[in-house]
C-alpha positions in Angstrom: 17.3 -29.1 -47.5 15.9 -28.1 -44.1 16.4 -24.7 -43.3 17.1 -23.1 -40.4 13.6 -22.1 -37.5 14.1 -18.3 -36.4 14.3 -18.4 -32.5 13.2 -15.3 -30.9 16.0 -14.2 -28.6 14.9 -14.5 -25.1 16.7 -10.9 -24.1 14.2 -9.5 -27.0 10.9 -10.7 -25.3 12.7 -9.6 -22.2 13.5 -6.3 -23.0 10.8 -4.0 -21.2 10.7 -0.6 -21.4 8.1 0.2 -19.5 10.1 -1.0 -16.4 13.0 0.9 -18.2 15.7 2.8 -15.5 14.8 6.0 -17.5 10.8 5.8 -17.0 11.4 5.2 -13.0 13.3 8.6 -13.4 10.6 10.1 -15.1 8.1 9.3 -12.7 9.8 10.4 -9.8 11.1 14.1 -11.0 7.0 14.5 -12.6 5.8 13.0 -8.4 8.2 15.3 -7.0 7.5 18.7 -9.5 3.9 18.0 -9.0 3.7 18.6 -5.3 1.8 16.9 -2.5 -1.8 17.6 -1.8 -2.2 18.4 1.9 -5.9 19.1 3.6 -6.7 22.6 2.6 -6.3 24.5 5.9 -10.2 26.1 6.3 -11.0 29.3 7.1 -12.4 30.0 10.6 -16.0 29.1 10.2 -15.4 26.6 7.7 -16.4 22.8 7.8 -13.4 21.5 9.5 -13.0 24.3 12.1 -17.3 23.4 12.4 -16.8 19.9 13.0 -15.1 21.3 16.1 -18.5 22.3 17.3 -20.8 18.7 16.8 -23.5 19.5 19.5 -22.6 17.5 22.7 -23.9 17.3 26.5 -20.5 18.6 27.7 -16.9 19.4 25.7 -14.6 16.6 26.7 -10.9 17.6 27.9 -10.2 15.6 24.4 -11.6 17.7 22.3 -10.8 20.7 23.5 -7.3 19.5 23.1 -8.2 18.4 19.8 -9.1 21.9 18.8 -5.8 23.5 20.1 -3.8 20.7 18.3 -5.6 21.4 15.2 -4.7 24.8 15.6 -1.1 24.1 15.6 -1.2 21.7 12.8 -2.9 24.5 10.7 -0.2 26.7 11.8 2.4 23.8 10.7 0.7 23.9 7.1 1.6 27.2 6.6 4.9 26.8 7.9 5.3 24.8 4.8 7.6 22.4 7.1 7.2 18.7 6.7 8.8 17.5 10.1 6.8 20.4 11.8 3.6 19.1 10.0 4.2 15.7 10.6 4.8 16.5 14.3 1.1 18.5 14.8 -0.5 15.6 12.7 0.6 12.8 14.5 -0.9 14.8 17.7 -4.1 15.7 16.0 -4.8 12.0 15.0 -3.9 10.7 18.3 -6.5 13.1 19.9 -8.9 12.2 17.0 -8.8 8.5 18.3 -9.0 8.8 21.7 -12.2 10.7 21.5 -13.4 8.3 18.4 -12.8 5.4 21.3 -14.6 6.8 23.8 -17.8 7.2 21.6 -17.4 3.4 21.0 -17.1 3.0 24.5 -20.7 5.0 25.2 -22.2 3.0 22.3 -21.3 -0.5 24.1 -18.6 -1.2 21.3 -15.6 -2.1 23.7 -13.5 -3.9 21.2 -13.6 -1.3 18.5 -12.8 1.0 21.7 -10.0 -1.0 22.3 -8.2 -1.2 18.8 -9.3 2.1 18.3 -7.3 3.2 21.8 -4.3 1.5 21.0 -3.9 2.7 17.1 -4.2 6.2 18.9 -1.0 5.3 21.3 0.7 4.0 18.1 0.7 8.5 16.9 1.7 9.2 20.8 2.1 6.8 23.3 0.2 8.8 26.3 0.0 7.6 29.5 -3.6 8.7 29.7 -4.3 7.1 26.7 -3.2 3.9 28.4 -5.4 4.9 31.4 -8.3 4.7 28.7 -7.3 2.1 26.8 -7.7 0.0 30.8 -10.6 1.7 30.8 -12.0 -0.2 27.5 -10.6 -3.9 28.7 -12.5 -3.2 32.1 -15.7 -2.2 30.2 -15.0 -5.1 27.8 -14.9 -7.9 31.0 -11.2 -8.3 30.7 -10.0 -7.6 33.8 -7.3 -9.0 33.8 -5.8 -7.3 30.7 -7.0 -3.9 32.3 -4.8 -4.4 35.3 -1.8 -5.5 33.4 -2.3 -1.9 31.5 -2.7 0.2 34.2 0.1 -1.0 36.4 2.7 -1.0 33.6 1.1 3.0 33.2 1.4 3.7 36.9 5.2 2.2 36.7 5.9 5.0 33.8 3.8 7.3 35.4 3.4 7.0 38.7 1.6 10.6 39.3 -1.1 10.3 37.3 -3.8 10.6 39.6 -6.3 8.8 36.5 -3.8 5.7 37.0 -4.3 5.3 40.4 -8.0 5.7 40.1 -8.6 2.9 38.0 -6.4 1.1 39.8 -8.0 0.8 42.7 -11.5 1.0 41.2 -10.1 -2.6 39.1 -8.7 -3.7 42.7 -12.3 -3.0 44.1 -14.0 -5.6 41.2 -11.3 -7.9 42.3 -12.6 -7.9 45.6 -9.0 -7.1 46.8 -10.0 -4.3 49.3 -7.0 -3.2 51.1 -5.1 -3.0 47.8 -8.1 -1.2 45.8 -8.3 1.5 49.3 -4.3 2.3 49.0 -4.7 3.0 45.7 -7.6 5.1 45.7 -5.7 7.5 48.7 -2.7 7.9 46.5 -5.0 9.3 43.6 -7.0 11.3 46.4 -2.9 12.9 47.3 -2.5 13.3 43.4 -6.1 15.4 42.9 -9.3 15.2 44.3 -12.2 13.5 42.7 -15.3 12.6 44.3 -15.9 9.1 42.4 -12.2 8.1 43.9 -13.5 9.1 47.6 -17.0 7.4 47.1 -14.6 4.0 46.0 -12.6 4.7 48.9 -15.4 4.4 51.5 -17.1 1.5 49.9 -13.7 -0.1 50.5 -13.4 1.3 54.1 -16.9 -0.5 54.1 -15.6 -3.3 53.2 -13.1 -3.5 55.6 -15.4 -2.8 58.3 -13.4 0.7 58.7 -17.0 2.0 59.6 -16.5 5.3 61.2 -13.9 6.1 58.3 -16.4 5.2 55.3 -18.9 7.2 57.0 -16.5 10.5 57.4 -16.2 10.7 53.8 -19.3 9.8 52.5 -20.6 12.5 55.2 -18.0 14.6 53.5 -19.2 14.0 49.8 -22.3 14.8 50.8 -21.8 18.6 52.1 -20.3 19.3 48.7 -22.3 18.0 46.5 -25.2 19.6 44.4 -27.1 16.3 44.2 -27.2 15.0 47.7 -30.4 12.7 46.7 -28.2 10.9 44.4 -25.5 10.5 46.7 -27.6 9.2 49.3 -28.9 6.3 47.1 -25.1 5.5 46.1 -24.2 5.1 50.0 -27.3 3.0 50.2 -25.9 0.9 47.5 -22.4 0.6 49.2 -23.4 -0.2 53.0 -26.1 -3.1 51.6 -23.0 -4.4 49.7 -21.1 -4.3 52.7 -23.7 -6.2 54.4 -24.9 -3.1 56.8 -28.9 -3.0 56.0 -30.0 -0.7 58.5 -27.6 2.0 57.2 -28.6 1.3 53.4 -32.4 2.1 54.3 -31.8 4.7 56.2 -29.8 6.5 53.0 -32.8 5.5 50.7 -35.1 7.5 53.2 -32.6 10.6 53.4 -32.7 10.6 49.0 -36.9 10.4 49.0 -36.7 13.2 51.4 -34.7 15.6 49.4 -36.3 14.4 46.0 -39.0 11.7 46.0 -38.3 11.4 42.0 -34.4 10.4 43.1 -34.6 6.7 42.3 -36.1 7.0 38.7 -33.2 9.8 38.1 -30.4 7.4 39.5 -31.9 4.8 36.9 -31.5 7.7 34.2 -28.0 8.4 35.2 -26.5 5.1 34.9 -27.9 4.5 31.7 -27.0 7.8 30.2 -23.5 7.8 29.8 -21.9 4.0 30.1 -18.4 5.5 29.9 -18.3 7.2 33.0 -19.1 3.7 34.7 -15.6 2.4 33.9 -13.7 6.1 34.2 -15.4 8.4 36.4 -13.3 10.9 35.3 -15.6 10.8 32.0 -17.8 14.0 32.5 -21.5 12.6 33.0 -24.5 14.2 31.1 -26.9 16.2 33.0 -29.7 14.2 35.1 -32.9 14.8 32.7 -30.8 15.8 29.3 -31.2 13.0 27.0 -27.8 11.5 25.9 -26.6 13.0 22.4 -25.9 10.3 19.6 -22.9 9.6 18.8 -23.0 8.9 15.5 -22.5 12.6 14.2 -19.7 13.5 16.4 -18.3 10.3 15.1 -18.6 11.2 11.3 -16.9 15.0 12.0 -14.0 13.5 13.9 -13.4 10.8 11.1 -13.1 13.8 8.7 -10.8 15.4 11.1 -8.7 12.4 11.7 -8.9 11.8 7.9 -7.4 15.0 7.4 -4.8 14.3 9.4 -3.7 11.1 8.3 -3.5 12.8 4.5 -1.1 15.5 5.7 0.6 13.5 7.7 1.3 11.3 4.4 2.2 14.0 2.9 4.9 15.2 4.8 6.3 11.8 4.9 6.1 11.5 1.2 8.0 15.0 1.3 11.0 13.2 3.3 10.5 10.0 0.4 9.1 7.9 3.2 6.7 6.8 0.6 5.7 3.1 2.4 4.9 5.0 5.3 2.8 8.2 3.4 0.5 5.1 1.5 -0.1 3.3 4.5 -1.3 6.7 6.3 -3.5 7.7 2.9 -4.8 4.6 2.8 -5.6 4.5 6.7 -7.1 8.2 6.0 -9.6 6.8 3.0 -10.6 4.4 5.7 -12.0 6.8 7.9 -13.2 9.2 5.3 -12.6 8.9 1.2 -13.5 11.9 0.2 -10.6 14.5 2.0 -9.7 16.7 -0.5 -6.4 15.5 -2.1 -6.1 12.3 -0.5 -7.1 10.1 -4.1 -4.3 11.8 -5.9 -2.1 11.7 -3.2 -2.7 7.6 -2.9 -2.2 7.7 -6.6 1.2 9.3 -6.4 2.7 7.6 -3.6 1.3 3.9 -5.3 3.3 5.3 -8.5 6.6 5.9 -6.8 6.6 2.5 -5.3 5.4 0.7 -8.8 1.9 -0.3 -7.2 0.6 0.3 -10.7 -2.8 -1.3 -10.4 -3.0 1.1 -6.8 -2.5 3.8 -8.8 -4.9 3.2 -11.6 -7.2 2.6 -8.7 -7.1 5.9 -7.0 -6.0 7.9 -10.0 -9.0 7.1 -12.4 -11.6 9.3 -10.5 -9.4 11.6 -9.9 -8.7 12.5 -13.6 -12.2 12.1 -14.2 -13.0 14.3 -11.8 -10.3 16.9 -12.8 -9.6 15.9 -16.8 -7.5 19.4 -17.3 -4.8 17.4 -14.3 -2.1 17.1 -16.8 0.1 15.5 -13.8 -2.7 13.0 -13.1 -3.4 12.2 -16.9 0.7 11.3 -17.5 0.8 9.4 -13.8 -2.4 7.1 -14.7 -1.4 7.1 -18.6 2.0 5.5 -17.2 0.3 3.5 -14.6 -2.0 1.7 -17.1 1.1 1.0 -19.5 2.7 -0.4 -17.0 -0.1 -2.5 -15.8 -0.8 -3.3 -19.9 -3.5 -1.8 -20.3 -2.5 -0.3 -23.1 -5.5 0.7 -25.1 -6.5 2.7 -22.1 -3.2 4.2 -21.4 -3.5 5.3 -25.1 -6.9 6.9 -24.9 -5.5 8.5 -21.6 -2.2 9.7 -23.1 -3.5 11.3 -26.3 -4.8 14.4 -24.7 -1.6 15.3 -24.2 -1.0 16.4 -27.2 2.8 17.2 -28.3 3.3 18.6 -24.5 4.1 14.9 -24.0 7.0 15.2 -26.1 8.5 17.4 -23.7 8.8 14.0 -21.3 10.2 11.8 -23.9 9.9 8.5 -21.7 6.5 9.6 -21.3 6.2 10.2 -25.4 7.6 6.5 -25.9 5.3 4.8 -22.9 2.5 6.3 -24.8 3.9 5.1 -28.7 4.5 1.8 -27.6 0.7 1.4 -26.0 -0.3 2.7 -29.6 2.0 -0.4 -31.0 0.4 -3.1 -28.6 -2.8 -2.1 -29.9 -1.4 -1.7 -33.5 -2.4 1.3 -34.2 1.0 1.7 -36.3 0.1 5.5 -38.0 -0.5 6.9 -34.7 2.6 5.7 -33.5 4.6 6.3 -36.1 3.6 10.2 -36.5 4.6 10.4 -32.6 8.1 8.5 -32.9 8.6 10.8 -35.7 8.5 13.7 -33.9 10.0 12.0 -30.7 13.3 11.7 -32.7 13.2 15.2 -33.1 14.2 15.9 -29.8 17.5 16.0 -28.5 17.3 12.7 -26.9 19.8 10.4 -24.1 20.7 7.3 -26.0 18.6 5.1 -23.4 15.6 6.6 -25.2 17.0 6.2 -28.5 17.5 2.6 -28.0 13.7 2.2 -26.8 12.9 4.0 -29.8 15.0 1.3 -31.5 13.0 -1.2 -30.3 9.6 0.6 -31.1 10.5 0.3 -34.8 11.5 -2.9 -34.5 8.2 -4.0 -33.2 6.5 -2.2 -36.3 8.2 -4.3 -38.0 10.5 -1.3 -39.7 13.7 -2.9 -39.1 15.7 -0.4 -41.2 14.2 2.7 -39.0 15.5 0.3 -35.9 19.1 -0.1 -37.1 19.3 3.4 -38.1 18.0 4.3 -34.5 20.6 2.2 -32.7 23.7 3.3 -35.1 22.3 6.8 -33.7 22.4 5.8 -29.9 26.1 4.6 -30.4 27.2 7.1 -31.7 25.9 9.2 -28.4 27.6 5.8 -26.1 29.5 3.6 -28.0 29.6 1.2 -25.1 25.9 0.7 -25.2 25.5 -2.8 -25.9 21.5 -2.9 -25.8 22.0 -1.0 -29.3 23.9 -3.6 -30.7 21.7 -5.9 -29.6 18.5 -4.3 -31.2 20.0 -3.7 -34.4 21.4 -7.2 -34.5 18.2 -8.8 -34.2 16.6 -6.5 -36.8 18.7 -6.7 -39.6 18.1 -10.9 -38.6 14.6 -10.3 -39.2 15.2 -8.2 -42.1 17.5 -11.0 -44.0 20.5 -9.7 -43.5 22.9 -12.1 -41.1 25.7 -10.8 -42.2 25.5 -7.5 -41.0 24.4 -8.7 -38.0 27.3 -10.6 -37.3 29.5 -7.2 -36.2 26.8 -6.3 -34.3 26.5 -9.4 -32.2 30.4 -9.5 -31.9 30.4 -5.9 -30.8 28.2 -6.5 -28.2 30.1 -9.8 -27.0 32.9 -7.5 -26.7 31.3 -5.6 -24.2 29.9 -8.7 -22.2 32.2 -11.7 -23.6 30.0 -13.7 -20.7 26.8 -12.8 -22.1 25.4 -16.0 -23.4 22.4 -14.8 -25.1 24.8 -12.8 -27.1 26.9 -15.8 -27.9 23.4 -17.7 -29.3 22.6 -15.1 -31.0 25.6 -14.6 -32.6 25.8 -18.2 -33.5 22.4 -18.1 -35.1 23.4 -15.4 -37.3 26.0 -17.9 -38.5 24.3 -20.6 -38.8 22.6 -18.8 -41.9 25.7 -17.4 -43.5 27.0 -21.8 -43.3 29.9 -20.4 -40.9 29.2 -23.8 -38.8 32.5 -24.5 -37.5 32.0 -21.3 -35.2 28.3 -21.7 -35.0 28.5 -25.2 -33.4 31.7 -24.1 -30.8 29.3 -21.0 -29.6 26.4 -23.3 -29.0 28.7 -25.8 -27.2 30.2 -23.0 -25.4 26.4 -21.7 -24.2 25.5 -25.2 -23.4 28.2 -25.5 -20.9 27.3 -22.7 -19.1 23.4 -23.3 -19.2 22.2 -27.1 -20.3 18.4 -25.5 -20.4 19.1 -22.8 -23.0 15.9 -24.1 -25.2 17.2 -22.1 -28.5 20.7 -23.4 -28.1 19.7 -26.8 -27.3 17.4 -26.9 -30.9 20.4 -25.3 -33.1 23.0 -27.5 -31.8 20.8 -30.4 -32.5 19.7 -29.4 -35.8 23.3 -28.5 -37.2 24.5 -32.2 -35.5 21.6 -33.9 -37.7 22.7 -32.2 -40.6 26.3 -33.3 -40.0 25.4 -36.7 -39.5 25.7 -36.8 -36.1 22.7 -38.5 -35.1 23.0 -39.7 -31.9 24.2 -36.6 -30.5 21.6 -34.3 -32.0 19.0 -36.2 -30.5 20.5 -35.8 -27.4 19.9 -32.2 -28.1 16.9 -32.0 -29.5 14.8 -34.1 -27.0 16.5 -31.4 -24.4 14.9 -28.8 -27.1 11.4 -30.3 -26.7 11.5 -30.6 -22.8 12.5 -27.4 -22.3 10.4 -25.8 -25.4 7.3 -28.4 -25.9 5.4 -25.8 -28.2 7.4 -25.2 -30.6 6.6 -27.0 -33.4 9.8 -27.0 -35.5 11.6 -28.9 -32.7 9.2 -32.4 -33.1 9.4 -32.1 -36.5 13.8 -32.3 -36.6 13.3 -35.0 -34.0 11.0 -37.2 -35.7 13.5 -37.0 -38.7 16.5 -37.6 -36.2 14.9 -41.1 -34.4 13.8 -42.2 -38.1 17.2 -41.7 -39.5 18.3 -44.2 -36.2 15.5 -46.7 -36.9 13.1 -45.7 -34.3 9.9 -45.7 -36.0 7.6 -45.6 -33.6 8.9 -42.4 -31.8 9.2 -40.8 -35.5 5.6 -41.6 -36.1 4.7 -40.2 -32.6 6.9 -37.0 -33.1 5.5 -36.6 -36.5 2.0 -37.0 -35.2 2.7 -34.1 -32.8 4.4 -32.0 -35.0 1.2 -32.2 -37.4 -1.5 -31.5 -35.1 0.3 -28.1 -34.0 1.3 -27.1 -37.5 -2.4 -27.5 -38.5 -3.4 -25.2 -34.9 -1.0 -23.1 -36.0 -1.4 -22.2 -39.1 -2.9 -18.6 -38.6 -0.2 -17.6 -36.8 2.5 -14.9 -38.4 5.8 -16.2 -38.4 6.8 -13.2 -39.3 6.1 -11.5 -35.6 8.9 -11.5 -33.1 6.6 -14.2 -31.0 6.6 -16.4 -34.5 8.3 -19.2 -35.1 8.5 -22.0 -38.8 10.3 -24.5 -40.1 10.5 -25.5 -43.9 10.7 -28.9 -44.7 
């Protein structure tokens, strides 16, 4: 007589504790108890306070506003207040990029200028920040993206004398003279700048407004230091304006006053390509060569790095934890090794389940630190929950019995002991886990780590223990149904599965398994009404589809069971049990040919599968 295939409940395979409710609530209490590693705020002198003081022709407006907004963000820090820190950061990193741009700018990289202008408008959206941002697409050839930018600034901000500046001087490449010259007088009303006056008369120039170009070029000239140079920039605009006569005589008035002044004007245009598109760019001294920028760069990357970390980790504070990765990983961008920031990635990656993010950053951090009992238990957890579970073990056993105090933490690391079967190990650690005044979630997962051991009568005991902490737990009657199935007892699972139908009457699973408890007690009547009643409410339940089929064969029913089972082996093609009850069902009809080719298939996998234990919760048999 056949007897009956055990089919692995689906709910079992599906039951995964490492993506339990309880473990997401252990995670979060250790992320929030272990604090958020902010930038160590330096001591005067030290390397971030020193990065401050990169050797440089002349200290930019931006970075002596960087230092000041550093200053407040270190005062922030210690204020221990996450809006006030996140406030100061986002001003320090907007600073940071502005003056990161404008070194891109001096070393001909216009597009990284660009981007790097408008990530800095994404921390504070800055008028002048626009004005450079113009700046860059003028420098970049793309005018006409520079004048959209700087009109839509001078509409928000229609004093800013910077604005008006670049305005005309984009008006001036357009060749649009009268427009560039009415510009370049309302940034002269705003604040005086000599570049702006010098634009202004090569316009007047242009516009044949001779006497009027000539009064303020005369006029640049009295106050200036370097009159030579002057001179040959006059030259440049009346020969552009088509009045020769006037351009020679300004060459002849610079070789006067400095016969080297045409070799320095060469110098001065090549020494600082920024001021070209913004005059309002200090220019390095005539002689002094330019600095490199490559230095300056790497100390405002560790600044801005900095910044980005603390700014994540106020965010993170206020559980904006998309936000706080997104800034940690902007800040590893710009400079990995900020103190903190690794851990910080690790623990933000952790709260929103980006295990493999977390294993990522958190590895060299516990290497690094192997006494971070915080780190150890957030990457132990991070590589069970990832599966790799002979790591997590290695990485959990440190721990010692201080894991016990976390006992989701205790269970994450006996079950990785059980998926690599090291069974001793992680039965000495359930052992004492069960010691502990436990919730009767962890109980049940306990339940279930028993069950997977194979000790079936430690798993019923454990769930009769978790009901009688919530009888309306039906998980636990769940578990200790399908453990005293595997033990060879159906009959006491049967109250099981009935108690937990009583708590979910709509639960089909529960109404299979119930029926396949049945099934081997010959209770068939029942058995074959739960199957029909699963099928109706899901035609591609695989296990129900077999059993039905089976029991129909057996009845004499042939027809109909292979009806079933051909549903069985479309929706289950591996298992081997199902070809075999089919190629008896179509030879019982007279179908030879199917029988032979059902046959022929269950052979081939009973002969691939003969290694495999059918005594596992993955196994599956069937006795002739």
């Amino acid at each position: 007589m056949l007897q009956y295939t055990f089919f692995p409940s689906i709910r079992f395979l599906l039951c995964r504790p490492r993506e339990s409710v309880l473990l997401s609530f252990f995670l979060i209490a250790l992320a929030i108890s272990s604090g958020w590693a902010s930038t160590p705020t330096p001591e005067r002198g030290s390397e971030i306070h020193a990065q401050h003081h990169t050797p440089v022709s002349q200290p930019t407006s931006i970075m002596m506003e960087l230092r000041a907004r550093q200053e407040k963000l270190d005062a922030a820090k210690k204020s221990n207040d996450p809006v006030a820190i996140g406030d100061a950061s986002r001003q320090v990193i907007a600073s940071a990029l502005r003056q990161i741009a404008r070194l891109k700018l001096i070393d001909g990289a216009a597009p990284d200028a660009i981007e790097t202008y408008r990530r800095s408008i994404d921390f504070e959206d800055s008028p002048d920040t626009h004005v450079d941002l113009s700046a860059a697409y003028l420098a970049a050839g793309r005018i006409g993206d520079s004048f959209s930018e700087i009109a839509n600034t001078i509409l928000v901000s229609p004093n800013n004398a910077r604005a008006w500046h670049l305005d005309g001087k984009i008006l001036l490449a357009k060749k649009d003279y009268s427009h560039a010259a009415n510009a370049l007088q309302q940034s002269l009303a705003l604040q005086a700048n000599a570049n702006a006056s010098y634009l202004l008369g090569s316009c007047l120039l242009q516009m044949k407004e001779y006497d009027e170009a000539r009064k303020i070029f005369r006029d640049l000239a009295r106050g200036s230091k370097d009159r030579a140079g002057l001179h040959l920039l006059f030259s440049d605009a009346y020969r552009l304006a088509g009045y020769s006569a006037d351009a020679e005589r300004e060459i002849k008035d610079a070789s006067r006053l400095d016969p080297t002044a045409q070799r320095a004007r060469s110098r001065l245009i090549d020494l600082d390509p920024a001021a070209q598109f913004d005059s309002w760019i200090p220019t390095t001294t005539i002689g002094q060569p330019r600095h490199s920028t490559t230095a300056e760069e790497s100390e405002l990357s560790k600044i801005l790095s900095s910044a980005l970390n603390d700014l994540g980790t106020a965010e993170a504070r206020q559980e904006k934890f998309e936000l706080a990765l997104a800034h940690f990983h902007e800040a590893e961008q710009w400079h990995a090794d900020t103190p903190g920031l690794m851990r910080n990635i690790g623990m933000a990656a952790v709260r929103l389940s980006n295990y493999p993010e977390a294993v990522r950053a958190l590895r060299p951090v516990l290497a690094g630190d192997p006494h971070d009992q915080v780190v150890r238990s957030l990457l132990g957890t991070a590589l069970y929950s990832t599966h790799n579970f002979a790591e997590a073990a290695r990485v959990f056993t440190p721990l010692g019995d201080s894991a016990l105090q976390e006992p989701e933490l205790a269970y994450a690391w006996a079950d990785s002991l059980i998926k690599t079967t090291q069974f001793l190990q992680a039965t000495a650690l359930l052992d004492k886990l069960e010691k502990q005044p436990l919730p009767a979630e962890t109980v049940v997962l306990i339940a279930q780590a028993w069950s997977q051991m194979g000790n079936y009568p430690r798993s019923v005991v454990s769930c009769h223990k978790a009901l009688q902490l919530d009888p309306k737990l039906a998980q636990a009657y769940f578990i200790a149904g399908m453990a005293l199935i595997r033990s060879d007892h159906p009959a006491d699972a049967v109250p099981e599965f009935r108690s937990e139908l009583q708590l979910d009457p709509d639960n089909n699973d529960a109404q299979y398994d119930l029926a396949f408890a049945l099934l081997q007690l010959s209770h068939n009547g029942e058995a074959v009404a739960l199957l029909r009643s699963v099928l109706a409410r899901d035609p591609d339940h695989a296990q129900a589809n077999y059993e039905l089929g089976r029991e129909l064969l057996e009845e004499g029913k042939k027809e109909e069971a292979i009806r079933y089972l051909e549903a069985a082996a479309r929706l289950n093609p591996k298992l081997d049990a199902v070809h075999y009850q089919l190629q008896s069902a179509y030879r019982a009809v007279g179908r030879k040919q199917e029988a032979d080719r059902e046959l022929k298939v269950y052979r081939d996998m009973k002969a691939k599968n003969r290694n495999v234990n059918v005594s596992s919760p993955m196994g599956s048999a069937a006795k002739e």
